[in-house]
C-alpha positions in Angstrom: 1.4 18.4 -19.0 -0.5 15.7 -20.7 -2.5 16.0 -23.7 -6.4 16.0 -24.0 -6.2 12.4 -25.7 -3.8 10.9 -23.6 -4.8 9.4 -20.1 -3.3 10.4 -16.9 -1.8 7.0 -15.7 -2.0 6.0 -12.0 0.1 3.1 -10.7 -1.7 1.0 -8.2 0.1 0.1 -4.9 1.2 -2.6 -3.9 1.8 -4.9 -6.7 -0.2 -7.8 -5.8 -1.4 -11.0 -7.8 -5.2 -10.9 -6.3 -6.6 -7.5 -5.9 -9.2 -6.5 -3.7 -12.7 -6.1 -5.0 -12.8 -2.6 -3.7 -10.7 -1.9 -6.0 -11.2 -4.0 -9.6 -13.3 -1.6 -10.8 -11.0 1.1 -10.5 -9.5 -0.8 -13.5 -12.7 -1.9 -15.4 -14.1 1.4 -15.4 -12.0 4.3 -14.5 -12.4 7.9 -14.1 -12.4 9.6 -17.4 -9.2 10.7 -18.4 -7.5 8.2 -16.3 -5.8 4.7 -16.8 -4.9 2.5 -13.5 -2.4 0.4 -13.7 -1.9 -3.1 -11.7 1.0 -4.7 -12.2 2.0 -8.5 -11.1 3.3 -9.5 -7.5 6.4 -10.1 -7.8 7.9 -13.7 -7.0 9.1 -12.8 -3.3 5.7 -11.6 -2.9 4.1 -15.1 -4.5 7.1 -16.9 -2.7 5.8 -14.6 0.9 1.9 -15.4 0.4 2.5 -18.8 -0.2 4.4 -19.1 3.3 1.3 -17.3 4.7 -0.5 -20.6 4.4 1.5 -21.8 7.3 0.6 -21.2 10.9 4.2 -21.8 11.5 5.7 -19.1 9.9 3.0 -16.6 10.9 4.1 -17.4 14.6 7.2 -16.5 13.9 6.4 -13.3 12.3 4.1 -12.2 15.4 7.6 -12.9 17.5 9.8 -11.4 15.5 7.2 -7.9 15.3 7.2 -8.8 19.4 10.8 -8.8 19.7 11.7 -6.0 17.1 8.6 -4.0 17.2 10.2 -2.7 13.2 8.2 -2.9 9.5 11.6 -3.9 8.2 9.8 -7.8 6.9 6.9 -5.4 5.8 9.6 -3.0 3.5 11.0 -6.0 2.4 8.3 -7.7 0.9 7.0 -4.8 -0.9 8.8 -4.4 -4.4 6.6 -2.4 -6.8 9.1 -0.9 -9.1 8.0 2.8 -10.2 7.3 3.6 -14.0 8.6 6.7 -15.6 5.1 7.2 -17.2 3.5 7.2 -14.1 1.7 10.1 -13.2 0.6 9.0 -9.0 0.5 5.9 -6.8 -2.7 5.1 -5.4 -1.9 3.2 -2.5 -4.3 1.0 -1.2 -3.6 0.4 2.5 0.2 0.5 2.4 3.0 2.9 3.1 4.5 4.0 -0.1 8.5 5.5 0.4 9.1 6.1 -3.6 9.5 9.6 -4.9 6.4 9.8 -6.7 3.4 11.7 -5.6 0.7 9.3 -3.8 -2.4 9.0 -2.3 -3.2 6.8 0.3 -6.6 5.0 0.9 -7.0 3.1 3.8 -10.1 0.8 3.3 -10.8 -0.1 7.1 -8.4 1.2 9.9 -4.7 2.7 10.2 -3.3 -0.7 11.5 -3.2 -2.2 7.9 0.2 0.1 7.8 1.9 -2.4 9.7 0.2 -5.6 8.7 -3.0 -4.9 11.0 -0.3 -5.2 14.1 -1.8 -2.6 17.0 1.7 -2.5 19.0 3.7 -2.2 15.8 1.3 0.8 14.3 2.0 2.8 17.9 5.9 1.5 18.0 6.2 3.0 14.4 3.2 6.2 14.4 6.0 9.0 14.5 7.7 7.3 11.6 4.4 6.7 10.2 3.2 10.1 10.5 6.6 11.8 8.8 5.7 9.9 5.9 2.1 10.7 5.6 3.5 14.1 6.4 5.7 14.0 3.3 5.1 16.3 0.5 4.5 13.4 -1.6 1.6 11.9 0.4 -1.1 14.3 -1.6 -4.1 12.8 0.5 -5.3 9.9 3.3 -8.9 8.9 1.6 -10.6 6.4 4.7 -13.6 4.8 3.7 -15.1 4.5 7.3 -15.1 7.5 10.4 -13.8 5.1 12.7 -10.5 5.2 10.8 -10.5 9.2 10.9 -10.2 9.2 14.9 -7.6 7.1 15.0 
């Protein structure tokens, strides 16, 4: 258990080089008692945003989702290595497989589990769900209804 004077340290999830406004303030001004932590993309993840740039290359990953229907390019690109000293993952908007407890926020609908792909979020929901189901996954947060009834 952690000490009054020490903060309860939360790992945000992914790892990313440009965070989401939702979320800087999460790391400007936290919740009493609490520290977030963002930590760096890593270079696949510079090398896999930079190739986003090209129309070419995001043709080819709709066919290869078409073709495989899988979140295997999805799993690969992620590569947030877990700290000893962290206390939860606050995922925001991705599936987190590590072993350490989690919470999940999805800031506009379910798809953004599988890279906002429709057919690949119903290919993949009963994997989906086992995960969410997972006695790590300690709550789904959705920050609009519309993402409840899906």
């Amino acid at each position: 258990m952690k000490s009054v004077a020490q903060k309860r340290q939360i790992l945000l999830y992914p790892s990313t080089s440009k965070l989401h406004t939702a979320y800087k303030s999460l790391i400007s001004d936290p919740p009493k008692g609490y520290k977030f932590i963002s930590q760096q993309g890593s270079y696949k993840q510079t090398v896999i945003n930079y190739l986003r740039n090209y129309n070419i290359i995001r043709k080819l990953y709709a066919l290869f989702i078409k073709l495989f229907k899988s979140t295997k390019l999805l799993e690969f690109a992620e590569t947030t290595k877990e700290k000893e000293e962290v206390d939860l993952v606050f995922s925001t908007g991705y599936i987190y497989n590590g072993k350490k407890p989690w919470v999940l926020h999805i800031l506009d609908n379910p798809y953004c589990l599988t890279g906002y792909n429709y057919n690949l979020f119903i290919n993949n929901k009963s994997k989906i769900e086992s995960i969410l189901l997972s006695k790590n996954c300690k709550i789904i947060m959705c920050a609009n209804e519309s993402s409840i009834e899906l």
